[in-house]
N, C-alpha and C positions, 0 to 999 in steps of 0.2 A: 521121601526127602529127609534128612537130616543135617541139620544146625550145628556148625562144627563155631570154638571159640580160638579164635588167633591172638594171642598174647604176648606182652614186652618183643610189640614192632616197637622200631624206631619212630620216633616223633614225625621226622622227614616222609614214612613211608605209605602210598597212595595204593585207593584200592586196586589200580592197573598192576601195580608191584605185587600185592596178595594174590588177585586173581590169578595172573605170570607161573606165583610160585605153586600155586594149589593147580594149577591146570595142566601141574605134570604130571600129576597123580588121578587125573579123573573127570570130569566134565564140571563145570563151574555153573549155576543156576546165577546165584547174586553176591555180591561182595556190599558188605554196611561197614565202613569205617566210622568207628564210632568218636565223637568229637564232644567239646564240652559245650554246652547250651548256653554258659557267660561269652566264653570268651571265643570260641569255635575255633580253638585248637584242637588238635588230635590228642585223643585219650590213652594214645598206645596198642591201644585193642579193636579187634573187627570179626565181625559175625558174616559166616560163607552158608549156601545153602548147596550141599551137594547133592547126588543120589549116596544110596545108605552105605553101599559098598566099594565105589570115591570116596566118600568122606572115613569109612574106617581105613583105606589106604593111603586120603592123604593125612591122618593122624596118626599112621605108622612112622610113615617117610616122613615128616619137616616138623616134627616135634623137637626140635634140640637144631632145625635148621639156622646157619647162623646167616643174619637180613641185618644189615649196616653194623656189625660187631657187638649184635647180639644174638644170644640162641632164643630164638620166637618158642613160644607154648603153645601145643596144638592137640585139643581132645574135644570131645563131644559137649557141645554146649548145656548148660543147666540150666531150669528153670532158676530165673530169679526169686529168692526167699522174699515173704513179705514185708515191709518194715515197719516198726513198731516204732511208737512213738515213747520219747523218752519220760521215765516216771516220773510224778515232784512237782507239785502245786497243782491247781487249777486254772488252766489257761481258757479258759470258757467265756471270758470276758465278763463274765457276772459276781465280780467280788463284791466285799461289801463296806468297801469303803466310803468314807462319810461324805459329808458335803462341805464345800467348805461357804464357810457363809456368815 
């Protein structure tokens, strides 16, 4: 099984639309349209699970495919990098400031 990344969909576009477009090229396992967690709009982007050699053909064919006027990005999905936290101060909550009094 392999994790393909689907990139700059349209806002508009569901994962019935994705799955449509990827199931020309291969057998569709799952479609994840990914949404944002505040506001549960659509993030643009969605994670398909294909078989290995589906997913390298549908990342042949509908790489540059254009879904509401724009060309969608379609290549093998990455692991996500870890995130680090930003450097600059102590946020530990154990400063040492005074009392007032």
């Amino acid at each position: 099984m392999t994790t393909i990344y689907v990139g700059n969909l349209p806002f508009t576009a569901t994962e019935d639309e994705v799955r449509s477009l990827l199931q020309r090229f291969g057998k569709v396992d799952s479609v994840t349209l990914v949404t944002d967690r505040a506001t549960g709009r659509p993030r643009g982007f969605a994670f398909a699970d294909m078989a290995a050699g589906d997913a390298q053909n549908a990342i042949q064919q509908a790489n540059g495919y254009q879904m509401g006027g724009r060309p969608i990005k379609v290549n093998e999905a990455q692991e996500r990098a870890p995130r680090t936290r930003p450097s600059g101060g102590d946020r530990s909550g154990s400063g040492t400031g005074g009392s007032r009094g």
